[in-house]
C-alpha positions as CSV (number, residue, x, y, z in Angstrom):
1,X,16.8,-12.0,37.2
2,X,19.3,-13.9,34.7
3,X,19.1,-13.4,31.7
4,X,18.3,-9.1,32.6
5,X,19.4,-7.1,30.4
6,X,22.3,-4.7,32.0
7,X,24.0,-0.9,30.4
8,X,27.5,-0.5,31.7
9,X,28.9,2.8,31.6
10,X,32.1,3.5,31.9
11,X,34.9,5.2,30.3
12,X,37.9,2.7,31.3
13,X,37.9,-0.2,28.7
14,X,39.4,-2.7,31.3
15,X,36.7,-1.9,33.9
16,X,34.4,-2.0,31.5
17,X,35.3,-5.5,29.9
18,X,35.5,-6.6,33.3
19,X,32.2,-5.7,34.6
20,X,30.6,-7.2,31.3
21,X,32.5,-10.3,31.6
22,X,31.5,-11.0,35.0
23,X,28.1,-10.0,34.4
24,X,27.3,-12.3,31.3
25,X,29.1,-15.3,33.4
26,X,26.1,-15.0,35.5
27,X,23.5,-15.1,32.7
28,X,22.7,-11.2,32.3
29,X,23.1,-9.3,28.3
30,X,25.3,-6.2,28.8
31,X,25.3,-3.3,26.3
32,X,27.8,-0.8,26.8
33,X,28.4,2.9,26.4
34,X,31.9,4.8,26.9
35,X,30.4,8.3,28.1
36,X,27.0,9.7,29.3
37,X,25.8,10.5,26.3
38,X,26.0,7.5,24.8
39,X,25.0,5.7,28.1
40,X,21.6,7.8,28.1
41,X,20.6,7.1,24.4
42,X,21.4,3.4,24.6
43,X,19.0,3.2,27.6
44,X,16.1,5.1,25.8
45,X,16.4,2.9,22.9
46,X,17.3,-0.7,25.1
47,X,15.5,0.2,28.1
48,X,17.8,-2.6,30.6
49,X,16.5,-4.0,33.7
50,X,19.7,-2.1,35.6
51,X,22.1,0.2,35.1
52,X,25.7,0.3,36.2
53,X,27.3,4.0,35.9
54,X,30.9,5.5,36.3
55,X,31.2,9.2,38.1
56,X,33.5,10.5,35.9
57,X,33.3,10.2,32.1
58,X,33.3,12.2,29.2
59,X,30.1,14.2,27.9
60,X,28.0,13.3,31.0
61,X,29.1,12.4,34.6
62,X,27.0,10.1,36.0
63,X,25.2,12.1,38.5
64,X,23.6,14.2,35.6
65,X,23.6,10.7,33.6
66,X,21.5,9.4,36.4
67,X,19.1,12.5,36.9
68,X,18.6,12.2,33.2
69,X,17.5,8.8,33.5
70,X,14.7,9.9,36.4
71,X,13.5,12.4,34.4
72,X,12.9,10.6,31.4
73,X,9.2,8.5,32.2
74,X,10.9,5.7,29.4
75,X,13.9,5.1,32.1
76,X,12.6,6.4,35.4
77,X,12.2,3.5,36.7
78,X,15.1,1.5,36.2
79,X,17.6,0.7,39.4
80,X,21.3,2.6,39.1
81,X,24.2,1.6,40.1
82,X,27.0,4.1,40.3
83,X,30.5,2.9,40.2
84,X,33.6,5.5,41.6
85,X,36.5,6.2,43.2
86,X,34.7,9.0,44.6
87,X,34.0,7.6,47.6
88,X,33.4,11.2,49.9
89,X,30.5,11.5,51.8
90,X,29.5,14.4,49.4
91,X,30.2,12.2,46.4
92,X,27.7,9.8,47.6
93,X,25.7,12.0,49.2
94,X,25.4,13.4,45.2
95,X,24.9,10.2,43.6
96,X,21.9,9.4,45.9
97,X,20.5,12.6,45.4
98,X,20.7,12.1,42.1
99,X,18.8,9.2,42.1
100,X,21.3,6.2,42.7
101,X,20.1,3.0,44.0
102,X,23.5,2.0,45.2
103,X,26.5,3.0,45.1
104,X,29.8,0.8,44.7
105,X,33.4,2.1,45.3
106,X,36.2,1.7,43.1
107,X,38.8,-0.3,43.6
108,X,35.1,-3.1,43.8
109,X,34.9,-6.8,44.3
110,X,33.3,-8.5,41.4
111,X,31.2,-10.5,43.6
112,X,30.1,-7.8,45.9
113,X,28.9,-6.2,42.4
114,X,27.2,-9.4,41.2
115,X,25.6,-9.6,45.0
116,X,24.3,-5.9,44.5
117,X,23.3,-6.3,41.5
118,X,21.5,-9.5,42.6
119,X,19.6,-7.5,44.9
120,X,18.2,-4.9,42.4
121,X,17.0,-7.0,40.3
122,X,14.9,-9.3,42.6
123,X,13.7,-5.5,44.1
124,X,12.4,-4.3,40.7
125,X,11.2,-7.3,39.7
């Protein structure tokens, strides 16, 4: 579990910076991506333990980031987090149909996100 290699998508540099920060504190390797496109070729080519996706960024959202991901037999299989201010019961009603393991709401507590986090990791190991 530490030491897992996590993607962080998001297109808000200080959530972003924060997420990563918080996430190597705890022993994980974060690589990060600023849009969905981005965010989907970085997990072909790094293929990370976890995933931790934004709703709303440019070139993909991450609903269709997420579907992408299940599609794709090279990332099917790794556990999404997605991380929003959309927090409507359609909005996560979306994400989990889109494949979402969890689903965090924005403003988030960086240890409720480590605990999550936590908690896919051990699942999938």
């Amino acid at each position: 579990m530490s030491g897992s290699l996590v993607l962080v998508a998001d297109d808000d540099r200080d959530i972003l910076e924060l997420v990563r920060v918080r996430l190597e504190r705890d022993g994980h390797r974060v690589v990060t991506a600023q849009n969905g496109e981005d965010a989907l070729r970085t997990a072909v080519e790094e293929r990370p333990q976890l995933a931790i996706l934004d709703v709303m960024m440019p070139k993909m959202n991450g609903y269709d980031l997420t579907a992408a991901l299940r599609r794709n037999t090279a990332t099917s299989s790794i556990p999404v987090i997605l991380l929003t201010a959309r927090v409507e019961e359609a909005d996560v009603d979306r994400g989990v149909r889109a494949g979402a393991d969890d689903y965090v709401k924005k403003p988030f507590s960086t240890t409720e996100l480590r605990d999550r986090v936590d908690v896919l990791l051990r699942r999938s190991e």
